[in-house]
C-alpha positions in Angstrom: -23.9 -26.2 19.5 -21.7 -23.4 18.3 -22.3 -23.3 14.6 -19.4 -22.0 12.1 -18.6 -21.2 8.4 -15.0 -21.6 7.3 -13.8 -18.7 4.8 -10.2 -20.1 2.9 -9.0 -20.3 -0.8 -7.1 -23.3 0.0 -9.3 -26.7 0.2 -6.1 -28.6 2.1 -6.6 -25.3 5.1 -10.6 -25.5 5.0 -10.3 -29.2 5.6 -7.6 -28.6 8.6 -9.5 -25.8 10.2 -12.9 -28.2 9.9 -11.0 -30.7 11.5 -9.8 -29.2 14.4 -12.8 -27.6 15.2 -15.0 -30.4 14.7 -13.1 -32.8 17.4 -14.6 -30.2 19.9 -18.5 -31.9 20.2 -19.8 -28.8 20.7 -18.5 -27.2 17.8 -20.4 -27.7 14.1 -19.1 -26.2 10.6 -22.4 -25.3 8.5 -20.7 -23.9 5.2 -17.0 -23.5 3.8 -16.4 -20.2 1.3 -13.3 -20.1 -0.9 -13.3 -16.3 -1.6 -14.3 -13.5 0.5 -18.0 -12.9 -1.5 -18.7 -16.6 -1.0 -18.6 -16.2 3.1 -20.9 -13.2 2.7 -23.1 -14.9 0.9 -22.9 -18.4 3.4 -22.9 -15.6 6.1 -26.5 -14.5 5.2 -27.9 -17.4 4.2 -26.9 -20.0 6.8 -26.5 -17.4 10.0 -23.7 -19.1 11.5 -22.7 -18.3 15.8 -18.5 -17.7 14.4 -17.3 -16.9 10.9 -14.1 -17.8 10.9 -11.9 -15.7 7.3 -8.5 -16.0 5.9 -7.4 -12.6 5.0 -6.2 -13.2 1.6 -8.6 -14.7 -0.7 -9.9 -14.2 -4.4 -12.8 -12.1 -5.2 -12.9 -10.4 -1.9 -10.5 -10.1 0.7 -11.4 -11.4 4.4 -11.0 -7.9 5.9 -13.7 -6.6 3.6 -15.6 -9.6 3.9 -15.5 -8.9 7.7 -16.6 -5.2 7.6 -19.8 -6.5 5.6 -20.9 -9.8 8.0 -21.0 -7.6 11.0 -22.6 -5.1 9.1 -25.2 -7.1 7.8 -25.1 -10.0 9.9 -24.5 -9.0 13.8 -25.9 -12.4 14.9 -22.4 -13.4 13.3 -19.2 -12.9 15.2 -16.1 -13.1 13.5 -12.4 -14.4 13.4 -9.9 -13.8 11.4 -7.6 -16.4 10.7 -3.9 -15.9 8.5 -0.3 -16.8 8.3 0.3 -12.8 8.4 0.3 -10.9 11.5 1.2 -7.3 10.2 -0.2 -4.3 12.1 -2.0 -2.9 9.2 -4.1 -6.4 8.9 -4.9 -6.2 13.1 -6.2 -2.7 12.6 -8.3 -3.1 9.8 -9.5 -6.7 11.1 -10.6 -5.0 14.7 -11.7 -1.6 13.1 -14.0 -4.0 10.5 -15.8 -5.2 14.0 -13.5 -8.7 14.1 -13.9 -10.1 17.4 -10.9 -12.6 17.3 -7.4 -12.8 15.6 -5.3 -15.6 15.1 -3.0 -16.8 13.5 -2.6 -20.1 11.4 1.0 -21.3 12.9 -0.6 -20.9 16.6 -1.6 -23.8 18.7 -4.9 -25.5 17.0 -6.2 -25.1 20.5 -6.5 -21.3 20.4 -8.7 -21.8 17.6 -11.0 -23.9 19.5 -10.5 -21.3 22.4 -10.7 -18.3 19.8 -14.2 -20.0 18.5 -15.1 -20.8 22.1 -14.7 -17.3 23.4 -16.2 -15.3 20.6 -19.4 -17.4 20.6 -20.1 -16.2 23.9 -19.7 -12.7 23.7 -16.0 -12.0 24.3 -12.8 -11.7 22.4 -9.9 -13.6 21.5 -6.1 -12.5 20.0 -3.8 -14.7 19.6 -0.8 -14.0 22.2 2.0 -12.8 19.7 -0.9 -10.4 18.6 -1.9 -9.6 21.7 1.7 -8.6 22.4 2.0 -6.5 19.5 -1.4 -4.4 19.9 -0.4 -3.9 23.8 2.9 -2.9 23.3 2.9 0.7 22.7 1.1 1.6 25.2 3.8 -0.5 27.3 6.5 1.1 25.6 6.0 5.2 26.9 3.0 6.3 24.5 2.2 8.1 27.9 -0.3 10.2 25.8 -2.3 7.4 24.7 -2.4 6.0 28.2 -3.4 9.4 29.7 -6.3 10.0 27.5 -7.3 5.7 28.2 -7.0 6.9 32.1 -9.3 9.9 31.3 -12.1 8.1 29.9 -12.0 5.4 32.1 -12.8 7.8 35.0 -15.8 8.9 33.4 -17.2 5.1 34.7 -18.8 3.8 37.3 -17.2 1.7 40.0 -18.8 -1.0 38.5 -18.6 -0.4 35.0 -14.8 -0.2 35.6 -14.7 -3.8 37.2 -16.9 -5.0 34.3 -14.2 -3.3 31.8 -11.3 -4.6 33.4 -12.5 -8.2 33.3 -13.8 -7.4 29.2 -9.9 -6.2 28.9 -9.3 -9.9 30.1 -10.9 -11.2 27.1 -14.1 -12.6 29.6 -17.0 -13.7 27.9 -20.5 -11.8 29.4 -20.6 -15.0 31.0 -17.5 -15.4 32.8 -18.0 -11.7 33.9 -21.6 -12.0 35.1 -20.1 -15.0 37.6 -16.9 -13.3 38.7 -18.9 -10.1 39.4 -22.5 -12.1 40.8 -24.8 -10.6 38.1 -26.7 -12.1 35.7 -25.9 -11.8 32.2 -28.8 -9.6 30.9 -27.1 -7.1 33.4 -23.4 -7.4 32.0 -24.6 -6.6 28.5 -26.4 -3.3 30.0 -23.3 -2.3 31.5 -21.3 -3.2 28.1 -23.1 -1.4 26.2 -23.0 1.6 28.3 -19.3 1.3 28.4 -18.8 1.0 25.0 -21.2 4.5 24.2 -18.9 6.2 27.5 -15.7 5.0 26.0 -16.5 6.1 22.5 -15.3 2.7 20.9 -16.5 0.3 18.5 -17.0 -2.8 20.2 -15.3 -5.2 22.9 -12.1 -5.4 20.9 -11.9 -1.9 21.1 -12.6 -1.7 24.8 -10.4 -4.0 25.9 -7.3 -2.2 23.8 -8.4 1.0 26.0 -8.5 -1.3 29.5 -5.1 -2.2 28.6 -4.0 1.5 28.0 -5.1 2.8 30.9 -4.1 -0.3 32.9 -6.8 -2.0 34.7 -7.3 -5.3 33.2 -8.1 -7.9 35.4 -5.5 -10.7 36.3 -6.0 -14.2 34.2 
């Protein structure tokens, strides 16, 4: 059972969210927060697999609220959920350690997908944002890509298959079966590519694998 806390200042999009997730059976809401300190709080007290925060709330904003739960509560992953999709909000969501971005006009499916995918150990964006962070290094920021090619060399063989599948947005999971290793394994070899990249975390990683061009097909 994946277990989640909802973070919204508006009851009417709590209920919604709970709803949708809650008609997948695998899928259990544990706590809903109206302002950003409230999710810290539920965060801490009820350890939840997803935390799933609107951006804009009272008290304390989602983005902060994001930087604190993975902070203080790694067990937690989180996704950040809003009607707004600006570039400032995806690079303060992803540098706060946000695993998953989407956005509240998107299919309800993705957030079932989104929840689904962060639970296990991977990340989730939301196409149109998955669009917008890949598209400068699409668009002739031949620097950026150069320096993504650079690093990437530095890996191993294997390290490189396991980041081009992580760039795909697989779970530890899904890349342990594509690539016949068992999952204690794929974690060793993210977490080595994450200290040889010099990134944050997954989200991170996977931005870099689609700089330097070697994500995995879908």
């Amino acid at each position: 059972m994946i277990r989640v806390l909802i973070a919204d200042d508006e009851a009417m999009m709590r209920a919604g969210v709970r709803a949708i997730l809650e008609s997948d059976p695998d899928i259990e809401v544990v706590f809903e927060a109206a302002d950003g300190r409230q999710a810290i709080d539920g965060t801490q007290r009820h350890r939840p697999d997803v935390a799933v925060l609107d951006i804009r709330m009272p008290v304390l904003d989602g983005l902060t609220a994001a930087t604190e739960i993975t902070a203080t509560v790694p067990g937690t992953r989180v996704v950040m959920l809003t009607t707004f999709g600006e570039d400032d909000y995806i690079e303060r969501a992803l540098g706060g350690g946000a695993l998953g971005f989407l956005l509240k006009a998107a299919d309800p499916r993705e957030l079932i997908a989104g929840v689904r995918a962060v639970s296990e150990g991977g990340a989730y964006l939301s196409p149109e944002i998955a669009r917008r962070v890949i598209a400068p290094y699409r668009s002739g920021d031949r620097a950026r890509g150069a320096d993504a090619r650079h690093a990437v060399a530095e890996l191993t063989d294997r390290e490189r298959e396991v980041l081009a599948l992580l760039g795909a947005g697989a779970s530890n999971a899904e890349i342990g079966a594509h690539l016949h290793l068992v999952e204690g394994t794929v974690k060793g070899y993210v977490s080595a590519i994450l200290v040889k990249l010099d990134v944050r975390n997954r989200v991170e990683a996977a931005v870099l694998a689609h700089r330097a061009g070697i994500v995995a097909p879908d």
